[in-house]
C-alpha positions as CSV (number, residue, x, y, z in Angstrom):
1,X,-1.2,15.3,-18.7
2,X,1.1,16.0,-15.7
3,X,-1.5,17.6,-13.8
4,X,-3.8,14.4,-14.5
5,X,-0.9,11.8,-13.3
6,X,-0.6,14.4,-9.9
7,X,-4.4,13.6,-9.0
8,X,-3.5,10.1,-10.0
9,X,-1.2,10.1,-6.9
10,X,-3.2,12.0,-4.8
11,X,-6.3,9.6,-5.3
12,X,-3.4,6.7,-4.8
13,X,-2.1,7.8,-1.5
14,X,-6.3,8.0,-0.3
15,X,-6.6,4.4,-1.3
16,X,-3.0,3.5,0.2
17,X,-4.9,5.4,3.6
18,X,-7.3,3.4,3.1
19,X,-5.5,-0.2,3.3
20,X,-4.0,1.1,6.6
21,X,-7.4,0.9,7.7
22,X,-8.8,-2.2,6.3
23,X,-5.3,-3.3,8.4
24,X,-5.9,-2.2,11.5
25,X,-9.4,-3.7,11.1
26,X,-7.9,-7.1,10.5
27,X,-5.4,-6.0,13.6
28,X,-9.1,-5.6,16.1
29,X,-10.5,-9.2,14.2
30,X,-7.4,-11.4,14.9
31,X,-7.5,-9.5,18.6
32,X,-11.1,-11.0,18.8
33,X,-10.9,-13.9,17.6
34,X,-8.0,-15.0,20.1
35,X,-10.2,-13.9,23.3
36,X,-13.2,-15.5,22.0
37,X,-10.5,-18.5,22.0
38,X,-11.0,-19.1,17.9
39,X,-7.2,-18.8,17.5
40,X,-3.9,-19.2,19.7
41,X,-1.9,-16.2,21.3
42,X,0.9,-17.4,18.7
43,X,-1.1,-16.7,15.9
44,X,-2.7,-13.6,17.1
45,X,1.1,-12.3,17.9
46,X,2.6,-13.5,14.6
47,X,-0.4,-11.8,12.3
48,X,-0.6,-8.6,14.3
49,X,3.3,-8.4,14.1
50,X,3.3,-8.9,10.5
51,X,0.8,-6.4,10.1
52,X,1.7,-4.1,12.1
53,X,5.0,-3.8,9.9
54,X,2.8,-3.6,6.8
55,X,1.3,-0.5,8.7
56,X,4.5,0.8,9.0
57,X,5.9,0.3,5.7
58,X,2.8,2.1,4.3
59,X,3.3,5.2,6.8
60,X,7.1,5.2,5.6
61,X,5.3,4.9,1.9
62,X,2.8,7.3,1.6
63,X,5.8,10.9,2.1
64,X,7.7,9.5,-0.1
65,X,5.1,8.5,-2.6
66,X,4.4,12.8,-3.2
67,X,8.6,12.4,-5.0
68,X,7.7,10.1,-7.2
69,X,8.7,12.4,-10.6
70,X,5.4,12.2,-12.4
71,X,6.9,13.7,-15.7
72,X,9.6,11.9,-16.5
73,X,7.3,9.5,-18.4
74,X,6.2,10.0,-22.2
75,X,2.9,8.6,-21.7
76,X,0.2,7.1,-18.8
77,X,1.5,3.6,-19.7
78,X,5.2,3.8,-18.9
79,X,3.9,5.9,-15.8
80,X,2.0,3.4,-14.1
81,X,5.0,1.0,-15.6
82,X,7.7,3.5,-13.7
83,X,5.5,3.7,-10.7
84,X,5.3,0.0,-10.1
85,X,8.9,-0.3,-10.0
86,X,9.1,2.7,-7.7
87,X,6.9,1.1,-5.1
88,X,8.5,-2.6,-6.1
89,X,12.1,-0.8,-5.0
90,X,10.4,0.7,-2.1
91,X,9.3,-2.0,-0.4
92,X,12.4,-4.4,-1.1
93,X,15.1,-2.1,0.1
94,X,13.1,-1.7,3.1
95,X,12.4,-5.0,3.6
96,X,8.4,-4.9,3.8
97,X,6.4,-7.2,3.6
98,X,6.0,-8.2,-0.5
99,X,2.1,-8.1,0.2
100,X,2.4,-4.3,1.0
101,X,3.6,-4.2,-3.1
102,X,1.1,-6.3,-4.1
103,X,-2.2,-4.4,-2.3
104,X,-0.9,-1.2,-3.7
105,X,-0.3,-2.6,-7.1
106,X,-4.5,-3.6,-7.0
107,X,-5.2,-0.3,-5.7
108,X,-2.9,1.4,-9.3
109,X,-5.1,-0.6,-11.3
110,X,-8.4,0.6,-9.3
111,X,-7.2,4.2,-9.5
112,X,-6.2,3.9,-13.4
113,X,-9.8,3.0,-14.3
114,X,-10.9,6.3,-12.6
115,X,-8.4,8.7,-14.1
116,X,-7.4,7.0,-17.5
């Protein structure tokens, strides 16, 4: 069971990788979008800023994601239960952006179908 819920993280911390992509992506479209004049210098600054900090919460995230203690829980249920809260606590103390939570609580769902 333990070794199961290791890969579970290991596959999580890909797909966490992954949305740091799909971010800097979004950072090149709203980069775009404001020299082709489709959006203001004010909105291109405030939605890179604000994703440039959910870049950096997931590079603070993804170390400290490999502590998590995967068996301290009695079943997968409680796991993915514990691991929420982990990531919830994570992000709040920080003071992340919330949405940081909320695409890595999709990608704990996506990650359960493959494992569980």
């Amino acid at each position: 069971m333990s070794d199961n819920r290791k890969l579970f993280i290991k596959i999580l911390r890909v797909e966490l990788e992954e949305i740091e992509n799909d971010i800097n992506l979004l950072i090149e479209l709203y980069q775009s979008r404001y020299e082709k004049h489709e959006i203001t210098h004010y909105v291109q600054q405030e939605n890179g800023a604000l994703l440039e900090r959910e870049i950096s919460c997931l590079k603070k995230l993804l170390p400290v994601l490999s502590t998590f203690p995967t068996e301290e829980y009695q079943d997968n249920e409680s796991f993915i239960a514990g691991l929420k809260v982990f990531l919830d606590n994570f992000v709040k103390e920080n003071q992340f952006p919330h949405a940081v939570f909320l695409l890595a609580e999709h990608k704990i769902q996506k990650v359960v179908k493959y494992i569980f």
